[in-house]
C-alpha positions in Angstrom: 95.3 121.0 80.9 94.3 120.8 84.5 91.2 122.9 85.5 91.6 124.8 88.8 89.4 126.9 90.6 90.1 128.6 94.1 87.3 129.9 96.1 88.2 132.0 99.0 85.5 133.4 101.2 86.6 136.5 103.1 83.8 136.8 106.0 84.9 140.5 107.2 82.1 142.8 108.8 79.9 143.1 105.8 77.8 145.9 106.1 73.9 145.8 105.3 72.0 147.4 102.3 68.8 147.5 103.4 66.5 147.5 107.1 65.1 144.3 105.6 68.3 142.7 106.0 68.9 144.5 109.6 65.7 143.0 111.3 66.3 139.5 109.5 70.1 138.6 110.3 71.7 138.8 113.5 74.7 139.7 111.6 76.3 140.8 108.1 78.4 137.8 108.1 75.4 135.5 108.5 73.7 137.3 105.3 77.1 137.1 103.9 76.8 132.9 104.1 73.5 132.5 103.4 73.6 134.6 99.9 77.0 132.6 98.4 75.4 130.9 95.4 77.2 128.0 93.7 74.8 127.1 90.4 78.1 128.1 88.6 79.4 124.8 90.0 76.9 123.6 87.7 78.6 124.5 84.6 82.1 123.1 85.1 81.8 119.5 83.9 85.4 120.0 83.4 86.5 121.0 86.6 89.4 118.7 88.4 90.6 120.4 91.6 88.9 122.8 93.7 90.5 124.9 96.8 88.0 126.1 99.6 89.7 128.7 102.2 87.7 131.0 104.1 89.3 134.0 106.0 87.9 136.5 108.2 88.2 139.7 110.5 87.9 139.5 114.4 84.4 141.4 114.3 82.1 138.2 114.1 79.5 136.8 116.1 81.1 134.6 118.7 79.6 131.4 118.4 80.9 132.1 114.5 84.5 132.7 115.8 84.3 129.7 118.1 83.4 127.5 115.7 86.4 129.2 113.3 89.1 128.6 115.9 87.9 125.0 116.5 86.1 126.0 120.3 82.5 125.2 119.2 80.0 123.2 116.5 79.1 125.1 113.5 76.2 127.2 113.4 73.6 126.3 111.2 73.8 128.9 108.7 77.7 127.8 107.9 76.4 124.2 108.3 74.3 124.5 104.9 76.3 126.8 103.0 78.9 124.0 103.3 76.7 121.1 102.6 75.1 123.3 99.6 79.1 124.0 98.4 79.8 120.1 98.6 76.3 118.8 96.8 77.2 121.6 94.6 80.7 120.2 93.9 80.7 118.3 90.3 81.9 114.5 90.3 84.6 115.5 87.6 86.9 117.4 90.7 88.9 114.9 91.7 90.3 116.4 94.9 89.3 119.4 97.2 91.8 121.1 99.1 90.2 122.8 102.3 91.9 125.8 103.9 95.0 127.5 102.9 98.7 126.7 104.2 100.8 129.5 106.4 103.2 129.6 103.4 100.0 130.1 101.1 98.2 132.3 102.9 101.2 134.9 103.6 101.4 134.6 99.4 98.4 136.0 99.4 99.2 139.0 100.7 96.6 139.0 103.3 95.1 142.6 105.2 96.5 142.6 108.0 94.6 141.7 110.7 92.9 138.7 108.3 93.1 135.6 110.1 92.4 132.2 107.7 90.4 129.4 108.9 92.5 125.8 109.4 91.6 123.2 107.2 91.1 121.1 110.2 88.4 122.8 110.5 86.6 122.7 107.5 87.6 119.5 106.8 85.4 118.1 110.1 82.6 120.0 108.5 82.5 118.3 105.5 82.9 115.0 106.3 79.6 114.8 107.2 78.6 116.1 103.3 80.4 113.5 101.7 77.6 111.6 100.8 75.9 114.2 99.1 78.6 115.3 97.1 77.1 116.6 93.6 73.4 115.5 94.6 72.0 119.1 93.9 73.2 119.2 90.2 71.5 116.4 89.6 68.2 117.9 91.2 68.2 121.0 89.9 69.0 119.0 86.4 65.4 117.5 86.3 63.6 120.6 88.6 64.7 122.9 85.5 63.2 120.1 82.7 60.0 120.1 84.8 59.8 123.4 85.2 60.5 124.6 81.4 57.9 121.9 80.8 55.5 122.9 83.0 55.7 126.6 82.4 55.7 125.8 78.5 51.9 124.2 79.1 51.0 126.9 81.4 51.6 130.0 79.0 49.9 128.1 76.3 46.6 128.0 78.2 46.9 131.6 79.0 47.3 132.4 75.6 44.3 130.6 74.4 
């Protein structure tokens, strides 16, 4: 049995929760990237093929829809929650499909008014990951020894 997990991003105009959030993002989307958390990744040891796709509303700040419709560089706050994605990827996936097709993406009975992001796109993003592919389960692998080790010592000298 093949193990298959799709991950589709839909960056439509989040809304904030809090002021907090207000005065430190220019924009929902940007809070949107920045919270996607992939320690699940983690987990999947048996994980063989992973699709990426991201889709998104028209209502985005424009150096973010530039860089969507392949008319600027990536900002940086899309810039690391791609590299985070790819050292989050596990070694076991043996291919990742980036984007989804016209075919696909109409099968996925899209809002209208979604547009997806090309896997052109993404896939120029990435390439400059590939080296780090999986590098953050192995560092969060010995950061969570250290830690339970560390913290183990530390309530011991409290309690004594």
């Amino acid at each position: 049995m093949t193990r298959r997990l799709h991950m589709q991003f839909n960056l439509r105009g989040y809304e904030f929760e809090s002021v907090w959030q207000r005065l430190l993002f220019p924009d929902p989307a940007y809070f949107a990237l920045q919270e996607f958390s992939f320690k699940a990744l983690h987990e999947m040891a048996e994980l063989r093929e992973l699709r990426v796709s991201f889709v998104y509303e028209g209502n985005l700040p424009s150096e973010l829809l530039d860089f969507l419709n392949e008319k600027g560089p990536a900002t940086l706050v899309m810039r690391d929650m791609v590299r985070t994605l790819v050292a989050s990827t596990p070694k076991s996936v043996m291919g990742v499909r980036w984007g989804l097709s016209a075919e696909e993406a109409l099968a996925a009975v899209l809002k209208p008014g979604y547009v997806r992001v090309e896997a052109a796109v993404l896939k120029a993003l990435v390439r400059e990951f590939d080296d780090i592919r999986a590098s953050n389960i192995e560092y969060y692998a010995d950061s969570v020894v250290a830690e339970n080790e560390s913290l183990g010592e530390g309530l011991a000298e409290v309690a004594n």
